[in-house]
N, C-alpha and C positions, 0 to 999 in steps of 0.2 A: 660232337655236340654234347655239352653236359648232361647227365643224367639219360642218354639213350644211347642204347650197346649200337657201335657202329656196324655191326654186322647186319642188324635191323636195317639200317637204312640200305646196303649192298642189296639185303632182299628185295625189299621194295622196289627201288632201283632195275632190280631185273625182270619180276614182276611187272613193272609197265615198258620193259624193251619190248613185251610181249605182245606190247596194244597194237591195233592197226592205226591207230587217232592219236592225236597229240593231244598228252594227258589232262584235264582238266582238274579244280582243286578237287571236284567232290571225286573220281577214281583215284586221285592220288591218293585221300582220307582215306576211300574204302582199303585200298592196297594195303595202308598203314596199318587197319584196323587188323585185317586178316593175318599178316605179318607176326604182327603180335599180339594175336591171340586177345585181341581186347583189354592190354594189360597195361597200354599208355593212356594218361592221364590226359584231359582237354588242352591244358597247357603245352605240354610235350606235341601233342597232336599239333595243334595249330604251329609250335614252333616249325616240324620235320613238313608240313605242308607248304609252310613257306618256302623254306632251304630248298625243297624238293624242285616247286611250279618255279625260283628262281633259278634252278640247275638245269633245267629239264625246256625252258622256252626264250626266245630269241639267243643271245650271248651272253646269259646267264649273267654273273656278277657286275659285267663289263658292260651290261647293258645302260648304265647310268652314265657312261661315258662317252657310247655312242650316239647317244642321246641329245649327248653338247653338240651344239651346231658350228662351234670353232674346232672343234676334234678333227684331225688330221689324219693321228696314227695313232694307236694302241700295240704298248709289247709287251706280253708277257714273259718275263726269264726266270720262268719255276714259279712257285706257288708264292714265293715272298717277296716279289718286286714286278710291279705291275707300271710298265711305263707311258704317258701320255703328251704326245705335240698337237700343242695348239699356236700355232704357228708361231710360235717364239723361242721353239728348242724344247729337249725331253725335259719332264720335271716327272717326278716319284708320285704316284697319288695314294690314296690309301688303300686302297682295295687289295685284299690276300685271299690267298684259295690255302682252304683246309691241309691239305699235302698236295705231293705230286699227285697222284691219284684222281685228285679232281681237275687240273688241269688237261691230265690227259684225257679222262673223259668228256671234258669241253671240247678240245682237240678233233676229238674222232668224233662227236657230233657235228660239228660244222663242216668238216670233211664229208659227211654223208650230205648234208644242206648241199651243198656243190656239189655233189654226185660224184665223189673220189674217194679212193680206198686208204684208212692210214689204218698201221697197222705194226706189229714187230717186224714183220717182213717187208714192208711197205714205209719207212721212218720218217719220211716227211712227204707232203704234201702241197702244191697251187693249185687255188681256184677261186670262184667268184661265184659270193653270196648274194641270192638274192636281194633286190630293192625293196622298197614296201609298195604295195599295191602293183605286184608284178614289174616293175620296169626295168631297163637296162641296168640304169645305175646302181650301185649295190656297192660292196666292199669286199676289197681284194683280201684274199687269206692265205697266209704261208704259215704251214705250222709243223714243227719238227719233236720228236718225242723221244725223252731218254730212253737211254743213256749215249743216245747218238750225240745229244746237246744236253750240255751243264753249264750250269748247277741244276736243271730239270727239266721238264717237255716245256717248249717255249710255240707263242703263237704269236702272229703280227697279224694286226687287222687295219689296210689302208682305205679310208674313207675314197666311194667316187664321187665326188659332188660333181655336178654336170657345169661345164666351164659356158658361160652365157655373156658374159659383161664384153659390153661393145668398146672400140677402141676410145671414144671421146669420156665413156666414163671411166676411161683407166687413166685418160691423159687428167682427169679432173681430181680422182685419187692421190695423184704423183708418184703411178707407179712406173709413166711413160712423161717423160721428156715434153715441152710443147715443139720444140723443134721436131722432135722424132714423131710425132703425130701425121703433120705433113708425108715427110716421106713415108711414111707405112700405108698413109691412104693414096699415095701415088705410087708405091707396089701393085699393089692390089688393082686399081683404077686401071692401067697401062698392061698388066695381066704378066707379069714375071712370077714367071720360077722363084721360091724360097723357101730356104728352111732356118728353122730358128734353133739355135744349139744354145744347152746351155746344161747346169750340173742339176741333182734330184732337187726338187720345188723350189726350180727358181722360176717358174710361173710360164713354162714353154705352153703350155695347152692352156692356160687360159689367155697368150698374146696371139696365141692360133687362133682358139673362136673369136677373140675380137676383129680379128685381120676377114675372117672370113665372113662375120657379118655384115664387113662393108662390101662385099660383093655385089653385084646385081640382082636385082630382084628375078632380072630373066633368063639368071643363069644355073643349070643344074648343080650339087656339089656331091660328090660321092666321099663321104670319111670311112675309111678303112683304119679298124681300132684294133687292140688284142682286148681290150678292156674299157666298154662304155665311157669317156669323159669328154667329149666333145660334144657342145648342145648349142653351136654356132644362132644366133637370132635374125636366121634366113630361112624365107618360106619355102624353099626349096634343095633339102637336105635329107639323103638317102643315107644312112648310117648302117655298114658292114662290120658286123663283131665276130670276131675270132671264136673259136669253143675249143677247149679241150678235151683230149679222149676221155670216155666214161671211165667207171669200171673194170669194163670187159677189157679197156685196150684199146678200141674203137670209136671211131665216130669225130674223129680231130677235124678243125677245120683251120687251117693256117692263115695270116694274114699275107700269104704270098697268094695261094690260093684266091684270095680276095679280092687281092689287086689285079688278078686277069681277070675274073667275073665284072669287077668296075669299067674295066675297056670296054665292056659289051653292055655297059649298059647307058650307051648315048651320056660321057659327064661329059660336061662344060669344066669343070676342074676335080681332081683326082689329089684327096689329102690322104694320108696316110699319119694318124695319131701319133705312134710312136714308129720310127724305123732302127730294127735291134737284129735285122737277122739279114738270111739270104732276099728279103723283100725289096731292098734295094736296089738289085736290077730290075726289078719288073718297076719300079718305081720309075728310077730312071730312063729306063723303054718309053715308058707313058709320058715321060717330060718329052723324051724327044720326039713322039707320031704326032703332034699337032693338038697336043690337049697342056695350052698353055696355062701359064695360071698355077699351075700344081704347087703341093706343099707338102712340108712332114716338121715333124721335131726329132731332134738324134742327140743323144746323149754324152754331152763330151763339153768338157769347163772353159773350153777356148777355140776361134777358128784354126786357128795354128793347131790344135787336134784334130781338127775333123777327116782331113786326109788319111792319116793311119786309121782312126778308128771306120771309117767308111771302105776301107780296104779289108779291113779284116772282116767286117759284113759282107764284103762283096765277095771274098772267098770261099764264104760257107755257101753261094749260089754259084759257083763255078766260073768266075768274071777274076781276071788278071787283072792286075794295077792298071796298065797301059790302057786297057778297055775302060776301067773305071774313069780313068783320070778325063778321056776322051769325053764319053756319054756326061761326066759331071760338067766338062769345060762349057758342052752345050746346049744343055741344060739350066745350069745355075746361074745366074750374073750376080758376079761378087757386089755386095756395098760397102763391104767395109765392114771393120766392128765396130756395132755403133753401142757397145755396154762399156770401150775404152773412152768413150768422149763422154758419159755421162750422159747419154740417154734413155737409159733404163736406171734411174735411180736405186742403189740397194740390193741391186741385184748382177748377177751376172750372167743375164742374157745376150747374144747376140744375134746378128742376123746374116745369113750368107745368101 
């Protein structure tokens, strides 16, 4: 900052690491003033006040951008290129952080928000920031810090917005086929097995809550998530989230873990948000004891992938192909890929 020795602001800076309370402008001021010695001017003052309460609360610079309610993703790669999807692909925005320096200390703040250590020992960092007003949804953070990553410490902040839109206003959108309409509500209706595969935002959790909102009114839904995004528009919706170990090491809670706790808790259907790990046998266990209906999303560009890639999840939970291939034959009942006929417009969704 022009005309104030940046060493001053470091002070300061450390100065209120000190507080037990998240700093307000008038401790920041006093900070400033003590700092130095009473030797900045009103102007200087109120500039480092600003910089300070904007480095020091929410996501700092980046806060005008989470702000957008089409914001998708934010990435930071070093202090001179700050990336933003709003759902049309990345585009540059203007926003730069002073050096590395600031970056990283954005970095290691949000990291503490989520209650995880980043650190030189410690170079990057997952976890999940809180929402406003306490709730699940919140924004996923992955953030890694030079010189492990260049051209500098880089941060990604994935928006959760909670997936609510019912299938009729999707098929009204045009983001679903009217053909395809039918048969999704006669999935659902008749109580099949399915999962929806498809690549990153091509819109698998929000064809999930719409599928699950036409469910019955008189029936339980147990969603098993790593990461709140499912907010189905059914009055009967038990939502299981994942947590990561603190700190210390400790305290992890898995979403395989989860899906046995969901067998016990009387569902009428057992969704699983994302399946990315050894979750998938407990998954497919639960398709096959009589809790028809189930669902998940898994990640993978085409059904003709989904075999491999559900294998090699099924390996990390100790299940052999043969075992898989069995438990999936009956379990799932194929329809077909209905993103090759043109009923998911624009996207490359499927359904198996």
């Amino acid at each position: 900052m022009s005309g104030v020795d940046a060493s001053l602001l470091d002070r300061v800076r450390a100065r209120l690491a000190e507080l037990p309370d998240a700093p307000s402008p008038m401790t920041v001021a006093s900070a400033v003033r003590a700092e130095s010695a009473g030797v900045v001017g009103d102007t200087d003052l109120l500039r480092i006040v600003r910089e300070l309460q904007t480095e020091l609360t929410g996501v700092g610079p980046l806060e005008p951008l989470l702000a957008d309610p089409t914001v998708t993703d934010i990435l930071v790669c070093g202090p001179d290129a700050v990336w933003v999807d709003r759902g049309v692909g990345l585009e540059c925005s203007e926003i730069r952080f002073a050096d590395d320096a600031a970056v990283r200390r954005l970095a290691q703040r949000l990291a503490l928000l989520a209650g995880r250590r980043l650190d030189d020992a410690q170079p990057w960092v997952d976890g999940r920031l809180p929402g406003s007003g306490g709730d699940d949804f919140g924004v996923r953070l992955h953030a890694m810090l030079a010189p492990v990553s260049a051209p500098g410490s880089c941060i990604s902040l994935r928006v959760l917005r909670p997936a609510t839109q019912r299938l009729d206003s999707l098929a009204a959108s045009g983001a679903i086929h009217p053909r395809a309409l039918e048969l999704l509500e006669a999935i659902v209706d008749t109580r099949l097995a399915f999962l929806i595969v498809g690549g990153t935002g091509a819109g698998k959790t929000t064809l999930l809550a719409g599928m699950l909102a036409r469910v019955a009114e008189r029936e339980r839904i147990i969603c098993v998530e790593e990461a709140a995004e499912l907010a189905p528009a059914h009055p009967h919706v038990v939502r299981l989230i994942a947590r990561p170990q603190n700190v210390e090491g400790i305290g992890e809670i898995t979403v395989r873990q989860l899906v046995r706790q969901a067998l016990r808790m009387r569902p009428d259907r057992i969704v699983v948000g994302e399946v990315r790990g050894a979750e998938v046998v407990d998954l497919l266990t639960a398709l096959n004891t009589g809790h028809d209906g189930g669902a998940g999303t898994v990640h993978a560009n085409s059904p003709q992938e989904l075999p491999a890639r559900l294998e090699a999840l099924a390996a990390l939970g100790g299940m052999g192909r043969d075992a898989l291939h069995s438990q999936l034959a009956a379990a799932v009942l194929s329809v077909g890929r209905l993103g090759c006929s043109g009923l998911f417009p624009a996207s490359n969704l499927s359904l198996i």
